[in-house]
C-alpha positions as CSV (number, residue, x, y, z in Angstrom):
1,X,12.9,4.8,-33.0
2,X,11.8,7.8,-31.2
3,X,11.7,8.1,-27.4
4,X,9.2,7.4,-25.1
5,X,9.0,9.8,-22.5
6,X,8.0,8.3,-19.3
7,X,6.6,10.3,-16.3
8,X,6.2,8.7,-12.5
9,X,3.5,10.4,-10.6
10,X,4.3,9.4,-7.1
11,X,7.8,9.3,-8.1
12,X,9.7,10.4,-4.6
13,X,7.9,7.6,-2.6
14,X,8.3,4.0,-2.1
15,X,7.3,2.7,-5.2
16,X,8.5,5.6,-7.4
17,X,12.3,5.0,-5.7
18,X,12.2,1.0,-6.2
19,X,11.3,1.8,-10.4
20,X,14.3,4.4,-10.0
21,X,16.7,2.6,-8.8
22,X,15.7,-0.3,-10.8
23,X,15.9,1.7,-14.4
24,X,19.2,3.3,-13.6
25,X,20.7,-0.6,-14.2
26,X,18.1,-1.0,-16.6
27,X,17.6,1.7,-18.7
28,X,16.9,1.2,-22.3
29,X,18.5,3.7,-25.4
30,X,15.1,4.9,-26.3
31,X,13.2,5.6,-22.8
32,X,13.6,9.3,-20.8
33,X,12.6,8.9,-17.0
34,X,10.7,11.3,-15.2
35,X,10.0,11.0,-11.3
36,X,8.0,13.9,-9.8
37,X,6.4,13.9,-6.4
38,X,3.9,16.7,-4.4
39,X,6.9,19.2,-4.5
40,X,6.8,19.2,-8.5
41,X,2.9,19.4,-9.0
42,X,-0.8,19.2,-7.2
43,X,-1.6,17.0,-9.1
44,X,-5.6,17.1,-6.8
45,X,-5.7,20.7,-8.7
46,X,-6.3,20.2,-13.0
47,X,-4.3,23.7,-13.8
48,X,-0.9,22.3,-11.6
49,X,-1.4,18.6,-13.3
50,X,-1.8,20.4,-16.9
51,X,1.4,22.4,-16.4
52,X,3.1,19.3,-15.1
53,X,2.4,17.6,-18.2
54,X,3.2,20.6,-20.1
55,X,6.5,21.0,-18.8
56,X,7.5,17.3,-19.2
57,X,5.5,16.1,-22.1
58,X,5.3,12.6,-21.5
59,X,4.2,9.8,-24.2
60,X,3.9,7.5,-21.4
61,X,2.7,7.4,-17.4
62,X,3.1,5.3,-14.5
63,X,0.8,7.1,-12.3
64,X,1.5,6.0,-8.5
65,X,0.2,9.5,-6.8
66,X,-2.4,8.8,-4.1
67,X,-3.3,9.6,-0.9
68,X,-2.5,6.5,1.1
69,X,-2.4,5.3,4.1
70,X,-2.6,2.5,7.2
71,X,-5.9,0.7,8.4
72,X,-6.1,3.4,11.4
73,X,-5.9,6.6,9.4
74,X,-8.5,5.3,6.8
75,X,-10.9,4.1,9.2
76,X,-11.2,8.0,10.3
77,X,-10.2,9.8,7.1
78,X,-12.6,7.6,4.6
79,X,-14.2,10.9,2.8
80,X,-10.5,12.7,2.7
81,X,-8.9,9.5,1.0
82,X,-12.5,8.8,-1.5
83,X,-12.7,13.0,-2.6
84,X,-8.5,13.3,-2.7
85,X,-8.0,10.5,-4.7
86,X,-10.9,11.1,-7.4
87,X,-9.4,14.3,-8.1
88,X,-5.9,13.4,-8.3
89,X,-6.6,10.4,-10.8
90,X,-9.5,12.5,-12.8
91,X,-6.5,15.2,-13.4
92,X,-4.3,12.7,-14.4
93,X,-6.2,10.4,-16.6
94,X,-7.7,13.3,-18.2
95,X,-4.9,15.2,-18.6
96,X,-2.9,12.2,-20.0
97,X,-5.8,11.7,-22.7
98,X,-5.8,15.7,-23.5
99,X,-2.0,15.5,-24.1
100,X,-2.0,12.6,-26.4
101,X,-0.7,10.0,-23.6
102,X,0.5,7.0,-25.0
103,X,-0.3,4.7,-22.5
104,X,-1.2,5.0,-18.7
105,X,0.0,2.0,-16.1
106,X,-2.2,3.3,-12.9
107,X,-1.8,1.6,-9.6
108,X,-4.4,0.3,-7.4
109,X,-4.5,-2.6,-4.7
110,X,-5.6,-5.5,-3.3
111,X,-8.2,-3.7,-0.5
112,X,-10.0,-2.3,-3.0
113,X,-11.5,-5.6,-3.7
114,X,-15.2,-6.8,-2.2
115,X,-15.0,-8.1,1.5
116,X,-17.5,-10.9,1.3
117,X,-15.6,-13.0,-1.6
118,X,-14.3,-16.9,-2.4
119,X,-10.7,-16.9,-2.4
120,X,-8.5,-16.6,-3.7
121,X,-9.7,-13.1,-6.0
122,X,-8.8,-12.9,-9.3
123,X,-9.4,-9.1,-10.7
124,X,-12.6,-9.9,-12.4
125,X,-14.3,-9.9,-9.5
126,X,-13.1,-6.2,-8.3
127,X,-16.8,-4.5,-8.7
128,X,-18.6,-7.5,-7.3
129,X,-19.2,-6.4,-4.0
130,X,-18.4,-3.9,-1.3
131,X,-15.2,-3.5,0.0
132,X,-14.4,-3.8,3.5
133,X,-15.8,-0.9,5.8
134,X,-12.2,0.3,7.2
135,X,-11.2,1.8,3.6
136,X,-14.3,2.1,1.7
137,X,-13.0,5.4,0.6
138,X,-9.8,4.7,-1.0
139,X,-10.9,1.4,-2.3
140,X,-13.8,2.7,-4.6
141,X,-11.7,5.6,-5.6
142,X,-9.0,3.2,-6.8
143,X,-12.1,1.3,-8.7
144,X,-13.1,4.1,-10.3
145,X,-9.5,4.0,-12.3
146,X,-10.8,0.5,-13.9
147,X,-14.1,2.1,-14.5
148,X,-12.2,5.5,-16.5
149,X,-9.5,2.9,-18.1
150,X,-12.4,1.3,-19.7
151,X,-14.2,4.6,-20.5
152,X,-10.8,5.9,-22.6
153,X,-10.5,2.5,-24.0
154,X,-13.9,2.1,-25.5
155,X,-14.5,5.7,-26.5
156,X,-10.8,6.9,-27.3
157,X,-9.3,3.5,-28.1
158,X,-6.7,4.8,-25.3
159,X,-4.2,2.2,-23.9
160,X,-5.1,2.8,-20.2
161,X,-4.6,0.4,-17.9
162,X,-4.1,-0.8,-14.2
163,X,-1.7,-3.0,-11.9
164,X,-2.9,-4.6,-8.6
165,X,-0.5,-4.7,-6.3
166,X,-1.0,-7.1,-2.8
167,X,0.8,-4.8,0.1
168,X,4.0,-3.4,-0.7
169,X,7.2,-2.6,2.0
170,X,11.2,-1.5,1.5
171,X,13.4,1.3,1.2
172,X,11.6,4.9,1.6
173,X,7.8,3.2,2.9
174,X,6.5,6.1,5.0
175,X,7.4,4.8,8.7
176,X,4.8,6.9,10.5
177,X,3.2,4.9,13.3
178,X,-0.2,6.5,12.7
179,X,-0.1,6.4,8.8
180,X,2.0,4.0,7.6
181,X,1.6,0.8,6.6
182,X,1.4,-2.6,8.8
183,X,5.4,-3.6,8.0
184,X,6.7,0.5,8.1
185,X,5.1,0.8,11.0
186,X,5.8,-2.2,13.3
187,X,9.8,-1.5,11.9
188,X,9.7,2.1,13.3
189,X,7.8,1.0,16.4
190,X,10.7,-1.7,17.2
191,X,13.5,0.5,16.4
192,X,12.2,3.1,18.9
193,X,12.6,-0.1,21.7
194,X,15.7,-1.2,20.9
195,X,17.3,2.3,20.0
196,X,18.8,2.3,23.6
197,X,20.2,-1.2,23.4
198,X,19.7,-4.3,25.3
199,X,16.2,-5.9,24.8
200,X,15.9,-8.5,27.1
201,X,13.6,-6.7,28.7
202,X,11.6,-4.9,26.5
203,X,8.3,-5.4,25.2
204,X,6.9,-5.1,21.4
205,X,3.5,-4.2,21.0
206,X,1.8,-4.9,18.2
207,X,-2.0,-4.1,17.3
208,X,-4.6,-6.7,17.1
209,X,-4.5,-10.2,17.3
210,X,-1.7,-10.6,14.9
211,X,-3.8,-13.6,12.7
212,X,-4.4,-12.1,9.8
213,X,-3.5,-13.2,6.8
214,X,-1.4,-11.0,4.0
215,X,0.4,-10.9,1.2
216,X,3.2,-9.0,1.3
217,X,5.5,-8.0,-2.4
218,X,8.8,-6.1,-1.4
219,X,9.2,-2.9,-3.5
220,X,12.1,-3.8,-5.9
221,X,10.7,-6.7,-7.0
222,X,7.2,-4.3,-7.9
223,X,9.0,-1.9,-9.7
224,X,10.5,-4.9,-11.9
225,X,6.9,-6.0,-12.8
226,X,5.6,-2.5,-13.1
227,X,8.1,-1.5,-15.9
228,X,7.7,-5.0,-17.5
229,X,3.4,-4.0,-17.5
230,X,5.0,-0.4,-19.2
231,X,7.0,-2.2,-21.7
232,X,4.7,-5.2,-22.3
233,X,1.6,-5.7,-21.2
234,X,-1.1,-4.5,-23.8
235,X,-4.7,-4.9,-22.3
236,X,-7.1,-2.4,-20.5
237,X,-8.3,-5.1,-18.2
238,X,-6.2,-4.9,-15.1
239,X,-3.5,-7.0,-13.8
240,X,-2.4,-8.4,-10.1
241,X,1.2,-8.1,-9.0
242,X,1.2,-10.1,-6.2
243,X,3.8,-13.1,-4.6
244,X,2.1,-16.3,-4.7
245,X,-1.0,-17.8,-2.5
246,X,1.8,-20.0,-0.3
247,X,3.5,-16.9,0.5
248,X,0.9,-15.4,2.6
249,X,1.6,-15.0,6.2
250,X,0.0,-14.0,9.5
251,X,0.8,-10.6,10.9
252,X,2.2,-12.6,14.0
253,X,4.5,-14.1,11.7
254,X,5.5,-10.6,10.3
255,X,5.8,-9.3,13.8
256,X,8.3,-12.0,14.5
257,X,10.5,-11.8,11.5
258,X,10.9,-7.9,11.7
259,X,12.3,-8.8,15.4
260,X,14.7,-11.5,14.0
261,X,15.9,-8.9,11.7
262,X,16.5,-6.8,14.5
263,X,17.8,-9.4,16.7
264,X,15.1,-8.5,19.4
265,X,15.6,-10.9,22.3
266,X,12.3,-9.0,24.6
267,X,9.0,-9.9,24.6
268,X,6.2,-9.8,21.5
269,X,2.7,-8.8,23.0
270,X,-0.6,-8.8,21.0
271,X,-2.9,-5.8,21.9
272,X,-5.9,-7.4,21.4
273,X,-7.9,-4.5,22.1
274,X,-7.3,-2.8,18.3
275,X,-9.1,-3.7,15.1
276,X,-7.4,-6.5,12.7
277,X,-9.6,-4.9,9.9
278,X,-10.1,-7.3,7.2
279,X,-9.0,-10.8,8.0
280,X,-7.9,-12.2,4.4
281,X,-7.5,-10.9,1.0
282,X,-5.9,-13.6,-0.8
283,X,-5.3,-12.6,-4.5
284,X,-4.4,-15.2,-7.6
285,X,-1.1,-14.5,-9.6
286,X,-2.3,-16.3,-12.0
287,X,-2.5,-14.4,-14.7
288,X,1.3,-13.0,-14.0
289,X,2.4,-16.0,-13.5
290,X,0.9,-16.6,-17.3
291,X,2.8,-14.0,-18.8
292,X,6.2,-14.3,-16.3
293,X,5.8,-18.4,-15.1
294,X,9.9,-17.9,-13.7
295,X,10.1,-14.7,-11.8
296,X,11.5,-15.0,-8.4
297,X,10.5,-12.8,-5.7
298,X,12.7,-12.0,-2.7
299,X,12.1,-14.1,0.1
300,X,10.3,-12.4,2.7
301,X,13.0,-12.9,5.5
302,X,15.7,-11.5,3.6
303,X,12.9,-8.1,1.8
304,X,12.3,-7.8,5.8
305,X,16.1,-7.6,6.2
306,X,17.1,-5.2,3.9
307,X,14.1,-3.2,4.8
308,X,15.4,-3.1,8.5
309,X,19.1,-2.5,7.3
310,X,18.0,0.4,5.4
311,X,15.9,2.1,8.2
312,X,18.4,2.0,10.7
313,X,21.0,3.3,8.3
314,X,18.3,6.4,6.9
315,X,16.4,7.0,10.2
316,X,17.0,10.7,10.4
317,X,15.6,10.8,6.8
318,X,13.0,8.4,6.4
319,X,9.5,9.6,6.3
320,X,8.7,9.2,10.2
């Protein structure tokens, strides 16, 4: 059998280390890892994504790379995240069908799908509509990937395809306040509160209302659907890796569980004053839930836990 050699795009951040640490139990005879990050490759310039593939040769990608960020920095940054992210997935998708790629598993995400929608979304419905103003940029730059997966399918007969992911925390998220994501970034807020101890006292702030609705999917259990999608699932059209409907919850609720974790005793205050941006983006499972009916995610408490555990123990390395 010969060996499939797989490269990660994205490979140093939070997804890339989940898969990582994941295949290092589960490694098969027959599959070569690569994870490379922005140190090994710009991958927004075609010349630096050709000699990464070059150097590597890869008969398979998961292709994670993106510009990314939280509600805050897209609202202001839309054109940087729409122009950033065309070029990095161009270079890659083309440079994967130049080099005789096996198979491409690209990552998108829940935003990208239209605001005005019935819930819950299944991923049919991704182009039917525009998606919320705060990240129009990223979002139809993400679509764009399900428009090119289909264009190498039908003209190359290419293998191409994409996962939808709901929002993703754990071990090595970026914790930047003005960046990160809603969980990253509430953890590094509260840990700069308590730092000094006792929090009787002390107040957590957190931005908006707090009602929104999300699904959340810790890292480690991504990275086992995301190698399972490498390994198994055969079909352009994309698929959603999300937990299920019952397991969305408010950001109130996430405020409060990320203080349990850190065994605030202070205050939780809702600046009300802040955007929420979108209020719901409920996604089906369905269709993973056809192919995997008895996967277990990690409950949310104990993902928050081991998220918490692991910042405190990595805060002079994390990505603050």
């Amino acid at each position: 059998m010969s060996e499939k050699v797989i490269l990660v795009t994205g490979g140093t951040g939070l997804v890339g280390k989940a898969i990582e640490k994941i295949v290092e139990s589960e490694k098969r005879p027959d599959e070569k890892w690569i994870f490379v990050g922005s140190k090994d490759a710009n991958l927004c310039d075609k010349e630096s994504t050709i000699a990464l593939f070059n150097e590597h040769k890869p008969t398979h990608v998961i292709h994670l790379a993106a510009m990314v960020g939280g509600l805050f920095h897209n609202m202001s940054h839309n054109l940087d995240f729409l122009r950033n992210n065309i070029m990095i997935n161009d270079n890659v998708l083309q440079t994967a069908h130049q080099t005789n790629v096996v198979k491409v598993v690209s990552c998108l995400s829940t935003c990208i799908f239209p605001d005005k929608i019935e819930y819950p979304i299944y991923e049919n419905q991704m182009h039917q509509g525009p998606p919320h103003p705060s990240n129009y940029g990223y979002s139809y730059a993400k679509r764009l990937i399900d428009i090119a997966n289909h264009g190498y399918h039908d003209q190359y007969g290419r293998m191409y395809t994409s996962v939808i992911p709901c929002n993703v925390f754990g071990p090595h998220d970026n914790f930047n306040m003005e960046s990160g994501h809603v969980i990253p970034g509430l953890i590094h807020r509260l840990y700069d509160v308590v730092k000094d101890g006792s929090t009787e006292d002390q107040v957590f702030t957190v931005l908006g209302t707090g009602q929104p609705l999300r699904q959340f999917i810790y890292s480690p259990d991504l990275a086992k659907l995301i190698i399972w999608v490498l390994r198994n699932y055969n079909s352009v059209e994309p698929i959603t890796l999300s937990v299920d409907e019952t397991q969305e919850v408010t950001i109130g609720h996430v405020a409060e569980t990320i203080a349990k974790a850190f065994n605030f005793r202070g205050k939780i205050v809702f600046d009300t004053s802040a955007a929420d941006g979108q209020y719901k983006k409920t996604a089906t499972n369905k269709k993973l839930r056809s192919h995997l009916p008895d996967f277990e995610f990690t409950p949310f408490e104990d993902a928050i836990k081991e998220t918490v555990t692991w910042y405190q123990e990595n805060y002079h390395h994390a990505r603050n």
